[in-house]
Each structure stands twice: as C-alpha cells, then as structure tokens.
N, C-alpha and C positions, 0 to 999 in steps of 0.2 A: 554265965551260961552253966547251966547243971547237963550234965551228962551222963546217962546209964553205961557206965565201967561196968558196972555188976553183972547186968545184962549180955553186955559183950564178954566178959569173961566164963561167963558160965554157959553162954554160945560154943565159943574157943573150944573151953575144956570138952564138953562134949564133941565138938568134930574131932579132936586131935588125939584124945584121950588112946592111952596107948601105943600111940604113934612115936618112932624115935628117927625117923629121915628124917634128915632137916630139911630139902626141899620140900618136901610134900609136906613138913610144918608150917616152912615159909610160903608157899604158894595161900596156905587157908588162911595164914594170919594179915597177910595182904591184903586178899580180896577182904575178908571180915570188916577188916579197921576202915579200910578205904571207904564203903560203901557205910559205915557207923556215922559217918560226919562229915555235911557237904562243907566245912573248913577245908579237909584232907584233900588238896587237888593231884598229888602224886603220895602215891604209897608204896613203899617194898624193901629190899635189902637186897645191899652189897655184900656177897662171899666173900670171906678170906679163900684165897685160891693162890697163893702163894707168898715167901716171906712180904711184908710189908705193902701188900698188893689186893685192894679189893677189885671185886666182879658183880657186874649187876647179877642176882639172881629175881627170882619172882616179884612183878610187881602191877600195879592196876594205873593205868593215869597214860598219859606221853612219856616218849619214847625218854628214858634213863642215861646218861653216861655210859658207857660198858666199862670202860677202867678209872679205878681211884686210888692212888697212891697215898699210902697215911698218909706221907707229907704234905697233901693239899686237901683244902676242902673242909667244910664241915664235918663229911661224914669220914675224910683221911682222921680230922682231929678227934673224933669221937672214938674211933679203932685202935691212935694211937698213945690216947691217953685211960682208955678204956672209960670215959666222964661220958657221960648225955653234953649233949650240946643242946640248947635251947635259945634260939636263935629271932630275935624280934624283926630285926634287918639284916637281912641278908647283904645288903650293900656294905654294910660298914664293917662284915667280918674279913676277917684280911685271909688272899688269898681263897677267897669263895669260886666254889665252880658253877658255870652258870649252866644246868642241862635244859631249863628250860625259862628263859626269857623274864615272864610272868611271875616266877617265884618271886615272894616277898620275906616269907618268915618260913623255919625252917626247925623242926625236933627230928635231932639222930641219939638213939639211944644203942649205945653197944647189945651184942646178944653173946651171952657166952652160957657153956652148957655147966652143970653140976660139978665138972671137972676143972673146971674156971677158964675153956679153953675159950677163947673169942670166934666165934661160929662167924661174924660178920657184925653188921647192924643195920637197925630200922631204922630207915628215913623217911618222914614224912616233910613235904613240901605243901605250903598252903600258896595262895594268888592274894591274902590278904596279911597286912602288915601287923608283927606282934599277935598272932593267932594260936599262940599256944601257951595254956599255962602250966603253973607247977601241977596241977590236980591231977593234967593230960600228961606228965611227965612218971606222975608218982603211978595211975592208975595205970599206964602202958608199960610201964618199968615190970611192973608184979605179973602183968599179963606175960608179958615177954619169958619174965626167970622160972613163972610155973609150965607154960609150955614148951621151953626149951632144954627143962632140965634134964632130962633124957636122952638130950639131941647128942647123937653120931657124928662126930666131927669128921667129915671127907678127909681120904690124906689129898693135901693141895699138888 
C-alpha cells in the first residue's frame, strides 16, 4: 500500500503552522490522520497529566479509555519507554488494554516537544490485524516531531 505522507504532512503543517497548544495541535492532527486512511478506525492521544499517568486527549473513532497508566498497555509502554510500539496483535501483547473490542493491531508512537518533554502519544487503532507498517511508523514519526516541536507542555 503506497500512501501520500507527503500530502498529509504538508496539509498538517499548514493548519498548524505557528501554533504551539498542544490541544489545539492534537485535536487537528487527530482528525487529519484519522480521516487519511480508512485502516485508522480510532485515532488520537493520551496527555501526560500527571507523574506516570496518561489522559485521553483529542481524538476521532469510539469512545477512548480515559486513564492509562505507563505500567499498562501499549500506549502505558509506548510513554514509558519513550519507543513507538507497533503492534500486529493486539492479543498477544501482554498486558493490552482492550478500549474497544474490535481492535486488532495497534501504532502508539510517543509525542515529545523540542525540549524532549513527553507531551503524551498517538495512538492509532485499526479493526484489521498487522495493519501497520514501518513506512506508517517512520512517515507519522516526522509528522508528529515537526508539529510538536513548538508544543507547550501543560503543567500536569
């Protein structure tokens, strides 16, 4: 599968451009991505909002977890090892949180701003199994560090 990254990212940058909330980053970059590719069945990020403590923030699909604890989860291990997690089976990762049913495969990539602070991460959820690859890992990775790098980290 070929996918216009290019296209999306040059979307991005011009809505965002100048922009340093990070909601109001994460809200555009959510809907963006979501709507880029009917793979994507949940799109959005979990805030850091306190030590060791994510919060769902902005996101497009069904309804989200509201809390995640690094210790668990994809997107806990993704926050607490600051790695992407790229996830073929969601079944077989240990300790998976299930928010919705249907998930099969699963990319959470950390978000941290110019200052290396961990803003949160982007999780995306797909309903089909092994739907993500390195391309979508590497092309969503550079999406992510150019518009975040600006980003205003909340005091949690």
């Amino acid at each position: 599968m070929i996918t216009d990254y290019a296209s999306l990212s040059k979307t991005i940058g011009a809505l965002t451009e100048g922009e340093t909330d990070t909601i109001a980053l994460m809200a555009t970059v959510a809907c963006e991505v979501h709507h880029f590719d009917n793979r994507f069945h949940w799109t959005g990020f979990y805030r850091v909002v306190a030590p060791e403590l994510l919060k769902i923030g902005p996101y497009q699909g069904g309804h989200g977890c509201l809390k995640i604890p690094f210790s668990r989860g994809v997107c806990g291990a993704a926050a607490r090892t600051l790695e992407p997690q790229l996830v073929a089976d969601v079944n077989a990762f240990p300790d998976h949180i299930a928010c919705a049913s249907t998930t099969r495969s699963e990319l959470v990539i950390p978000v941290l701003n110019n200052k290396a602070q961990l803003l949160g991460v982007f999780d995306i959820d797909s309903d089909l199994p092994d739907a993500f690859t390195q391309n979508d890992l590497k092309a969503l990775s550079g999406i992510l560090a150019r518009t975040f790098a600006q980003a205003v980290r909340p005091a949690p």
